[in-house]
C-alpha atoms as an extended CHARMM CRD file, in Angstrom:
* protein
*
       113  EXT
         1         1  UNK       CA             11.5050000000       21.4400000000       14.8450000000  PROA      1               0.0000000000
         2         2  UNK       CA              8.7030000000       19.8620000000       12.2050000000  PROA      2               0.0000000000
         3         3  UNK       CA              9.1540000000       16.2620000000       11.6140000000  PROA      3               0.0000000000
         4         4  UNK       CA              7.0800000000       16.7190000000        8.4640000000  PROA      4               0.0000000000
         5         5  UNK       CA              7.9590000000       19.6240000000        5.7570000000  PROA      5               0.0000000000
         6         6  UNK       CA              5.1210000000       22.3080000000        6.6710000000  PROA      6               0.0000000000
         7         7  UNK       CA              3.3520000000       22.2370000000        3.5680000000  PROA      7               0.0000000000
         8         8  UNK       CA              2.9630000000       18.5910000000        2.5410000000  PROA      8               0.0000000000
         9         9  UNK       CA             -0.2820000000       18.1030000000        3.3430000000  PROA      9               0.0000000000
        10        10  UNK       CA             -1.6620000000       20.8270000000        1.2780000000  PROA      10              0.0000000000
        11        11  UNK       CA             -2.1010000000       19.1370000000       -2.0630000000  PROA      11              0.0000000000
        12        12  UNK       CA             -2.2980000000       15.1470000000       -1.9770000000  PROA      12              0.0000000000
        13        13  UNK       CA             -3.5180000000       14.8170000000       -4.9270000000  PROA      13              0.0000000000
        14        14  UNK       CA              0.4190000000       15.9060000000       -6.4030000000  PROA      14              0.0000000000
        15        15  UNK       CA              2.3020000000       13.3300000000       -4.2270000000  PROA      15              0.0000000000
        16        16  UNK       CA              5.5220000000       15.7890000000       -3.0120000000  PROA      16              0.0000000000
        17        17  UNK       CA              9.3310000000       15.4940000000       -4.6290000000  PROA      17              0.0000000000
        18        18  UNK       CA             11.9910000000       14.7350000000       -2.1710000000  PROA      18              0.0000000000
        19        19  UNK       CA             15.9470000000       14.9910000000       -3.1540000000  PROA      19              0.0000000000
        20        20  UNK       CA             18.4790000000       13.7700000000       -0.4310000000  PROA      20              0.0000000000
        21        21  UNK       CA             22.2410000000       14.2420000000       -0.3270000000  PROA      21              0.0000000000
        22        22  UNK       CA             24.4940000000       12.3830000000        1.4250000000  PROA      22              0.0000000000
        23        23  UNK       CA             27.6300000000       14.4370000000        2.0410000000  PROA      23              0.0000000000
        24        24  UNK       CA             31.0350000000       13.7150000000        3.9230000000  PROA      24              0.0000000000
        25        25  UNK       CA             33.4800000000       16.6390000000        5.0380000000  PROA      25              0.0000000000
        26        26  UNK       CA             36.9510000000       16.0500000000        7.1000000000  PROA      26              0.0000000000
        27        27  UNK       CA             36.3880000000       15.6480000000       10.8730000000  PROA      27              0.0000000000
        28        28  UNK       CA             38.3130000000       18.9130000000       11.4900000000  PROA      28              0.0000000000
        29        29  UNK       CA             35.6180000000       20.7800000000        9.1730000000  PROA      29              0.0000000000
        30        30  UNK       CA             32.3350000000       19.0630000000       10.6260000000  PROA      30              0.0000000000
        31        31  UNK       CA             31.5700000000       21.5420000000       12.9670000000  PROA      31              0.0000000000
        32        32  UNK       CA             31.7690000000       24.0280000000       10.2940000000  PROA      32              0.0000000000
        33        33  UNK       CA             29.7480000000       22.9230000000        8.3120000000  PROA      33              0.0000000000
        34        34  UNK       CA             27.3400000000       22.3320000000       10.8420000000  PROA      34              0.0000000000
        35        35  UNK       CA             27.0870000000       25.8060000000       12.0180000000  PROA      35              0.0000000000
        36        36  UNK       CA             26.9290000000       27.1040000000        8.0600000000  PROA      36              0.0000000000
        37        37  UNK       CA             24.1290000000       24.7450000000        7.9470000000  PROA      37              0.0000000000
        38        38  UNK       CA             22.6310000000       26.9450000000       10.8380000000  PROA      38              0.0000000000
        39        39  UNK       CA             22.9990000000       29.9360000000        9.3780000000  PROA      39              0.0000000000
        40        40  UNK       CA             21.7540000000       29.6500000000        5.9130000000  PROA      40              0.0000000000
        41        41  UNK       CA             20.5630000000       32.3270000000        3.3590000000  PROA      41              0.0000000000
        42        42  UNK       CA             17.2420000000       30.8760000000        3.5920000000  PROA      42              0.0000000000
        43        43  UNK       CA             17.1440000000       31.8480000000       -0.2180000000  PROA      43              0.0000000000
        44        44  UNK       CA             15.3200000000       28.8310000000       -1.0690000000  PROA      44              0.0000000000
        45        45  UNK       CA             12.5180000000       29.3080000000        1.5490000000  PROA      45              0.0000000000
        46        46  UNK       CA             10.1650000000       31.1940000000       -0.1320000000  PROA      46              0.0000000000
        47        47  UNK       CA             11.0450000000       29.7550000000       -3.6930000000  PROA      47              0.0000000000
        48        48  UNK       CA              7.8140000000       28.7070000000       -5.6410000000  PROA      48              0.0000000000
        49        49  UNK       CA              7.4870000000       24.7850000000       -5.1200000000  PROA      49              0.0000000000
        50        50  UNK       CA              9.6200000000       24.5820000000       -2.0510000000  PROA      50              0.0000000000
        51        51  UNK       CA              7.8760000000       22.5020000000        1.2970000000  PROA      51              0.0000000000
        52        52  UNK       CA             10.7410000000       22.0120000000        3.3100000000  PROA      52              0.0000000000
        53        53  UNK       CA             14.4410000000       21.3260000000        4.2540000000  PROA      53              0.0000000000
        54        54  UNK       CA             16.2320000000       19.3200000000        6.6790000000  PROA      54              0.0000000000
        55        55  UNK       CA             20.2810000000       18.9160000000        7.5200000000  PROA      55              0.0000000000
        56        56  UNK       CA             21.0950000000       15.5040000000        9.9130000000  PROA      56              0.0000000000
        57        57  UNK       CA             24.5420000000       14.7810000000       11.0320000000  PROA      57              0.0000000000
        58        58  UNK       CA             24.5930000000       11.4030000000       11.9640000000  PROA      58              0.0000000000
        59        59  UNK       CA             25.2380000000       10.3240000000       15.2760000000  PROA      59              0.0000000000
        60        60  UNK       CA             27.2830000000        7.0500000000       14.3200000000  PROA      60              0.0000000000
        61        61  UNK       CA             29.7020000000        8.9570000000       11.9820000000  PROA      61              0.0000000000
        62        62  UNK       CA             30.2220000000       12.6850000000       12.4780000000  PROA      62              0.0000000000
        63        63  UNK       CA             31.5820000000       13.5050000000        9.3900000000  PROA      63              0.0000000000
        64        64  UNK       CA             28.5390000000       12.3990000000        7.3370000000  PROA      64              0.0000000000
        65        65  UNK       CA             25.3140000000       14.8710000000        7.1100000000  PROA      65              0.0000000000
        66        66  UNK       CA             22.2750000000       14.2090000000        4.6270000000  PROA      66              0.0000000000
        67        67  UNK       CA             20.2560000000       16.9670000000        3.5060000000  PROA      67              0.0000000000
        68        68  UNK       CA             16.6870000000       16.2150000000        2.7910000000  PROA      68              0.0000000000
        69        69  UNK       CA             14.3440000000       18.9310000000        0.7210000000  PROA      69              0.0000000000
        70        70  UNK       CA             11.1400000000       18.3410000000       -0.0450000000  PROA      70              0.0000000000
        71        71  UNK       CA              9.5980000000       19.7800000000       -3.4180000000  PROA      71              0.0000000000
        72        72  UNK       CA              5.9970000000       20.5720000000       -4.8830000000  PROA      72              0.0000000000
        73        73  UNK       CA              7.1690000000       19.0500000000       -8.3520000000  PROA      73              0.0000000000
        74        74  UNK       CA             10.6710000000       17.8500000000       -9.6370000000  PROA      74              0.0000000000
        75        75  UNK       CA             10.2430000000       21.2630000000      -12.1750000000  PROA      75              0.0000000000
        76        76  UNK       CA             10.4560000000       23.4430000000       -8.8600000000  PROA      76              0.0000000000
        77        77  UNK       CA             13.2280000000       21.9060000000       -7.6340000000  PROA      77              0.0000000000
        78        78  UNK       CA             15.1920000000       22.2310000000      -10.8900000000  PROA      78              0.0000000000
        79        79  UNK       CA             14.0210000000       25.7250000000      -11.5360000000  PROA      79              0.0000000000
        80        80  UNK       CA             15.2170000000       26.8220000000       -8.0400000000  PROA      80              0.0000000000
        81        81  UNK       CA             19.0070000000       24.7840000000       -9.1250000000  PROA      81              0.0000000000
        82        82  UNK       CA             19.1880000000       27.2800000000      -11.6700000000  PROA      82              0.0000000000
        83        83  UNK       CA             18.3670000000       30.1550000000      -10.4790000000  PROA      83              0.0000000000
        84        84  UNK       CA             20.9530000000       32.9570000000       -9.0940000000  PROA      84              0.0000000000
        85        85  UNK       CA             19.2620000000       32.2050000000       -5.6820000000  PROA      85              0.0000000000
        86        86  UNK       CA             20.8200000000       29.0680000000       -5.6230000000  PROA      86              0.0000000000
        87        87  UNK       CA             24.1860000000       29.9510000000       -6.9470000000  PROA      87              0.0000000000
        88        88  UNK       CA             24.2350000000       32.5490000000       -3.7850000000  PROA      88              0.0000000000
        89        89  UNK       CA             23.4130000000       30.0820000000       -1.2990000000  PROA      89              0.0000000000
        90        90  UNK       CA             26.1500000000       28.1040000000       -2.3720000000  PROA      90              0.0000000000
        91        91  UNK       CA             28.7670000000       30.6160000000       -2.5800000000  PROA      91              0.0000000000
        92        92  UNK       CA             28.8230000000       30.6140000000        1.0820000000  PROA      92              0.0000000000
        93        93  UNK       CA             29.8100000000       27.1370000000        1.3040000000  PROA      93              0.0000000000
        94        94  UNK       CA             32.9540000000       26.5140000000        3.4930000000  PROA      94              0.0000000000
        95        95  UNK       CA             36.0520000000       25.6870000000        1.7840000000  PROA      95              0.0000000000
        96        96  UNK       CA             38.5450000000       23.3500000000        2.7820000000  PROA      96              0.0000000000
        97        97  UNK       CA             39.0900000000       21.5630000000        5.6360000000  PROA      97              0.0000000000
        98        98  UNK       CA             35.0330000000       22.3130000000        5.9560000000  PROA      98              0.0000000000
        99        99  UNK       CA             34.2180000000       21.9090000000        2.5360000000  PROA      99              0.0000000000
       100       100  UNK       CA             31.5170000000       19.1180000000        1.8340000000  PROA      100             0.0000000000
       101       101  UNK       CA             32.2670000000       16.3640000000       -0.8600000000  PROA      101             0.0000000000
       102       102  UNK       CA             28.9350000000       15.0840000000       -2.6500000000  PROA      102             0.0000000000
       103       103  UNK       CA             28.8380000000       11.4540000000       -1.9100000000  PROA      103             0.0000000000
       104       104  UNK       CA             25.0770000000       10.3150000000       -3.1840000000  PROA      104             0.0000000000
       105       105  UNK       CA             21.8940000000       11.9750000000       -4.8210000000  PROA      105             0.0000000000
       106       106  UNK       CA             18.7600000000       10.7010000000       -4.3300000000  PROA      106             0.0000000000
       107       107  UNK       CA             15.6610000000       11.6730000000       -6.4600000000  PROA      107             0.0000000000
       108       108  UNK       CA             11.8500000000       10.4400000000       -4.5800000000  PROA      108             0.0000000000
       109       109  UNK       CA              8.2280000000       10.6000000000       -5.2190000000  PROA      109             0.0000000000
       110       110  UNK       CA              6.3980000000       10.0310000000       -2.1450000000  PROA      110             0.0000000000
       111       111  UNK       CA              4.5050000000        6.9450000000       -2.7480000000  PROA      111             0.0000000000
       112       112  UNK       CA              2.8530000000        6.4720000000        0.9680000000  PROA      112             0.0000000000
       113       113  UNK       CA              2.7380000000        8.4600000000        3.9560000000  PROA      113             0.0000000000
């Protein structure tokens, strides 16, 4: 597994656009999740402006897992949130008990590396 999106390094004179999620899902759902996390579409992969994506589940509270995606531009990223590609990826997010519940959006710029 990268520690850095693969990609991020290839322009630095466009500093990249990083969105993370924080989301929480019911303690009988978690592992769920977790496993439709590992299993992805993998639609976005190849999407123009994409770098990279990374799911944690944190270790202090199971039921909490941030997603991190990194982003040429802030247009790529909303392009690719419109786009059918999208809405299929997220069809084939669990439902209930394993459903996830937004519970934060964050929009960066990387400023320093």
């Amino acid at each position: 597994m990268s520690l850095r999106p693969r990609d991020r390094d290839a322009d630095d004179r466009q500093p990249p656009f990083v969105i993370v999620s924080d989301l929480a899902v019911e303690a009988v759902g978690a592992d769920t999740l977790e496993q439709a996390f590992r299993s992805r579409l993998g639609e976005v992969d190849g999407w123009p402006g994409f770098l990279d994506l990374e799911v944690w589940r944190d270790e202090r509270d199971p039921e909490r897992f941030v997603m991190v995606s990194w982003w040429s531009t802030e247009e790529a990223y909303v392009a690719y949130m419109k786009s059918d590609a999208h809405h299929r990826s997220h069809a084939r997010i669990p439902t209930d008990p394993a459903a996830p519940r937004a519970t934060g959006i964050g929009r960066f710029r990387v400023v320093a590396r």
